[in-house]
C-alpha positions as CSV (number, residue, x, y, z in Angstrom):
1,X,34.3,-33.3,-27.9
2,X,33.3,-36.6,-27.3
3,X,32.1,-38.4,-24.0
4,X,33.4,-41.4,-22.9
5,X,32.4,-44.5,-20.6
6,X,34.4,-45.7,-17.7
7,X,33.9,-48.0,-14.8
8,X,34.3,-46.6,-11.3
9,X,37.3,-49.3,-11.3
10,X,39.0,-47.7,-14.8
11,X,38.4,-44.3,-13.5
12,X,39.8,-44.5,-10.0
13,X,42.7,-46.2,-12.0
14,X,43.4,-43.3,-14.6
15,X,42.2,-40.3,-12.3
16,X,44.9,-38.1,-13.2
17,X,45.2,-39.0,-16.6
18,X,41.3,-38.6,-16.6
19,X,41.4,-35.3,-14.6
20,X,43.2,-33.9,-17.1
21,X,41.6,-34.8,-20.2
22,X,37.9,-33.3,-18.6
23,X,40.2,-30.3,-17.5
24,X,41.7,-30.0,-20.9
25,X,38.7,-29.5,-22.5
26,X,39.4,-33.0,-25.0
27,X,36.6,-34.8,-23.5
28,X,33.5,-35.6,-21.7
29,X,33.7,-38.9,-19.0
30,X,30.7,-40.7,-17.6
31,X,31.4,-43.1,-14.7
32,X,29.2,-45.7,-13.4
33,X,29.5,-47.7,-10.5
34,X,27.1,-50.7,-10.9
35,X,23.7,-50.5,-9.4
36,X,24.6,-46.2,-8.9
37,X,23.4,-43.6,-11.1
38,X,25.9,-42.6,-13.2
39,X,28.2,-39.4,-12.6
40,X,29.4,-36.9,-14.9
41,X,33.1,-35.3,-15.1
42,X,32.6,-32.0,-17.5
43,X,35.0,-29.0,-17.9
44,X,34.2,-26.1,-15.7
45,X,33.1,-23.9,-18.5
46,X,30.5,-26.7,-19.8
47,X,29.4,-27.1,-15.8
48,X,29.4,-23.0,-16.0
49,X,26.9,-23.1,-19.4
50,X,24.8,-25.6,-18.1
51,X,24.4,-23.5,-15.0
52,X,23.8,-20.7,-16.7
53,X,21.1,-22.1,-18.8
54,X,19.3,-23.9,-15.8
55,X,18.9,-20.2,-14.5
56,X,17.6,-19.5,-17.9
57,X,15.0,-21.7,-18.3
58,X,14.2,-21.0,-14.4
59,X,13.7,-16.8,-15.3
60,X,11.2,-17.7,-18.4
61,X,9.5,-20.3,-16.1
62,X,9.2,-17.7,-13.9
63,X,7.8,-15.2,-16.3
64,X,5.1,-17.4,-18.3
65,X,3.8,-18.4,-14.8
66,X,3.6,-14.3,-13.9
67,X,2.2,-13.6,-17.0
68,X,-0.4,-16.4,-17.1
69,X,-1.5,-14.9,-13.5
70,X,-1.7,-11.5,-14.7
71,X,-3.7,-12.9,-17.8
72,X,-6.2,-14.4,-16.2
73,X,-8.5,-12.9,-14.3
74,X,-9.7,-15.7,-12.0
75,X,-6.2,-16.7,-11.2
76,X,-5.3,-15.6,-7.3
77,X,-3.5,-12.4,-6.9
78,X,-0.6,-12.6,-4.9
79,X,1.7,-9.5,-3.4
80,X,5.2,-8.8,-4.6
81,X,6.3,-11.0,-1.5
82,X,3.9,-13.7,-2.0
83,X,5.4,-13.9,-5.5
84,X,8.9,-13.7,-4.9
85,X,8.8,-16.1,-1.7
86,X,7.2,-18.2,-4.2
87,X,10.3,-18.4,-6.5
88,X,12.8,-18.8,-3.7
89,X,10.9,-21.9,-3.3
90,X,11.3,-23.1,-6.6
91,X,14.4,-21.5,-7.2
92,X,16.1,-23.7,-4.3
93,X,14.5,-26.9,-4.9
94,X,15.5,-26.4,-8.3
95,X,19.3,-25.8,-6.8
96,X,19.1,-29.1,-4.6
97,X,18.7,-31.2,-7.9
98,X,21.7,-30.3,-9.0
């Protein structure tokens, strides 16, 4: 699957035909609008994967950073709720980038 460039003008112009190429599963689009961060159209199963991964790399985050507290001994000790307010935290911001 490959991943192809549009403007924001080609894109507006070929939605459908777009829409359905991303929904197909054929391809990948990026669209940029000049002077804007680029956006992304992906098939819901990629967008699903990548989700799924995020959460991933959030859980082993999550684990290193409880076992490097549990580790060392000089390292605050915090209650089950400290902890898991703590990763609400993250886990949201984490949410919000995406």
């Amino acid at each position: 699957m490959g991943m192809r460039s549009l403007s924001y003008q080609e894109a507006e112009n070929t939605f459908t035909n777009t829409l359905n190429h991303v929904a197909c599963g054929l391809e990948h689009i990026k669209i940029q609008q000049p002077g804007q961060e680029p956006v992304y159209m992906i098939p819901a199963k990629d967008y699903e994967l990548f989700i799924k991964l995020v959460e991933q790399a959030e859980d082993k985050i999550d684990l290193e950073e409880a076992e490097k507290r549990m580790n060392n001994p000089e390292e605050e000790r915090l209650t089950f709720e400290q902890f898991f307010n703590e990763l609400e935290v993250k886990s949201e911001s984490a949410q919000n980038r995406i």
